[in-house]
N, C-alpha and C positions, 0 to 999 in steps of 0.2 A: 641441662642438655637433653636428658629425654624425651621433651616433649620438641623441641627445639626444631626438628627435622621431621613434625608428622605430614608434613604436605610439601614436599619437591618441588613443585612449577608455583611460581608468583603472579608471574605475568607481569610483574613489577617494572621487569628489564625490555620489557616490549617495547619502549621509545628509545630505547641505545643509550639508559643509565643502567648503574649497577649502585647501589647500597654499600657504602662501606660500614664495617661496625660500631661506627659513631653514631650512627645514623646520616651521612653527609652521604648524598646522590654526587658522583661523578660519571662523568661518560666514558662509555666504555671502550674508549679508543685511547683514553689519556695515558699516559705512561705509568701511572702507578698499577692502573693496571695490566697493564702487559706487563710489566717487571711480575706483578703476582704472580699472570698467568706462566712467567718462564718459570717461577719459584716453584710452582704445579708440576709443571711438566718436570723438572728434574727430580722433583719427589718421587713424580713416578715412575719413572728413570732406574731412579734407585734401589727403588723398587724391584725393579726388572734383573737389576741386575743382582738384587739379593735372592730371586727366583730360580738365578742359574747355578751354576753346580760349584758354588764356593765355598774357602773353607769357615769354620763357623764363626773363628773368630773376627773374619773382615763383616762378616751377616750380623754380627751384632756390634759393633763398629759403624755398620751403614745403618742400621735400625736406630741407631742413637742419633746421627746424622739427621735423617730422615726427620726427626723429633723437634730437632732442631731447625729445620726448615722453615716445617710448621709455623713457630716460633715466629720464625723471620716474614713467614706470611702475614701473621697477628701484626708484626709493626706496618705491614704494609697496608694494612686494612686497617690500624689505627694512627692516622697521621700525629709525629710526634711522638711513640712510643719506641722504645727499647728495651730489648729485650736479653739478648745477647750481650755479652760483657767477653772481657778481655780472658775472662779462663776459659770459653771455647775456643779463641782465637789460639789462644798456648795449648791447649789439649789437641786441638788438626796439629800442630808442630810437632806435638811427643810423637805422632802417630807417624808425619812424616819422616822424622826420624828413623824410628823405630821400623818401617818399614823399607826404609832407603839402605840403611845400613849392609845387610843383605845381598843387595841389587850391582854388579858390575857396573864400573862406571858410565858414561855417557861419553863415546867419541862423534856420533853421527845423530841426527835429529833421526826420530822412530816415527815410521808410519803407522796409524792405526792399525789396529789388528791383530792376526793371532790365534788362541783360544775366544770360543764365542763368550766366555765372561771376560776375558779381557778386551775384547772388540764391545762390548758392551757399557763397558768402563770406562772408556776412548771415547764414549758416544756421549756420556754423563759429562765427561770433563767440558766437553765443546758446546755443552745445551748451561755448563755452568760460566763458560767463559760467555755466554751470552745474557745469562743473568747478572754478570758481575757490567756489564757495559751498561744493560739498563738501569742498575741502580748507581753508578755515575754517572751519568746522562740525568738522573731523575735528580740528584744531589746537587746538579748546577743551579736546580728551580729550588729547592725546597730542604728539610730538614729530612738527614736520611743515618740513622747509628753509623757511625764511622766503624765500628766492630762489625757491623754485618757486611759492610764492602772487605775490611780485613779477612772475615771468617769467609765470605765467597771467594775471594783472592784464595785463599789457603788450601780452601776445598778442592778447586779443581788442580793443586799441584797435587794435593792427596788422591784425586783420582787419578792423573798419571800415574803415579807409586805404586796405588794397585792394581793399575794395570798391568804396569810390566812386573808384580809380584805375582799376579794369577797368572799370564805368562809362562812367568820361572817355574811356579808350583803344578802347569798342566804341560810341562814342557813346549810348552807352542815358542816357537823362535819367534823371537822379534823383530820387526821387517825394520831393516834401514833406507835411511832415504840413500838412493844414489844417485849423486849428482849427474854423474856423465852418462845413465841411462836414456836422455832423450837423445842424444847422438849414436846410439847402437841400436835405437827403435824405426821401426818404418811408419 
């Protein structure tokens, strides 16, 4: 890997392909790669949101996440691989647990929001529900781990979870939807 990254621009991708690490040119409009690029973008995301003022234990939680993404980008850039297996898919579950436990129930669907790490966590979960569509969308064409659609599935309920756990831990109230607001609004 050291030497791997001594020159950034290729000019490779100047005719609208990109290089997967097979070596297999795809264009770069195809869905595998926008599935990546979502996988990108919620990394660093996640990122963001381990930036913000949370407690250590969910920052290294999301640091492991984060790793695991990665991971999930490797299968994506090698067609046919897997990576992920069914103990990350049970380890998002202990954590959903373990952090729901805690959490008053659910009478009313919750609007984003909040604390800005939990408004920030809100923002992960909907860039991940959008990762998990394209790699269903992408598994009607081709071979895609079924653990990584499970593990993305699982992840953006664990980002709810902590959402409304940094919430509970910065005291920020949690906004309910309320139905009969549009009939009291002008």
């Amino acid at each position: 890997m050291a030497n791997r990254l001594t020159k950034i621009y290729t000019c490779t991708g100047d005719d609208g392909t990109t290089g997967l690490a097979n070596g297999l040119r795809v264009d770069k409009s195809s869905i595998r790669v926008a599935v990546m690029g979502d996988i990108d973008e919620l990394n660093s995301l996640i990122g963001v949101v381990e930036a913000s003022d949370i407690p250590d234990d969910i920052s290294g939680y999301l640091l492991n996440i984060q790793h695991r993404l990665f991971d999930m980008g490797g299968e994506m850039a090698i067609p046919g691989k897997a990576t992920l297996s069914p103990t990350c898919v049970e380890r998002i579950e202990e954590l959903i647990d373990t952090y729901n436990e805690d959490l008053p129930s659910l009478k009313e669907f919750i609007l984003p929001g909040g604390s800005m790490s939990a408004s920030l966590c809100h923002l992960a979960r909907s860039v991940c529900r959008r990762v998990e569509r394209g790699l269903v969308a992408m598994s009607r064409a081709e071979y895609v781990n079924p653990e990584t659609i499970r593990y993305i599935n699982r992840l953006s309920d664990l980002l709810f979870v902590l959402a409304r756990t940094l919430n509970q831990g910065k005291g920020g109230k949690e906004i309910f939807w309320d139905s009969e607001r549009l009939k009291r609004s002008v």
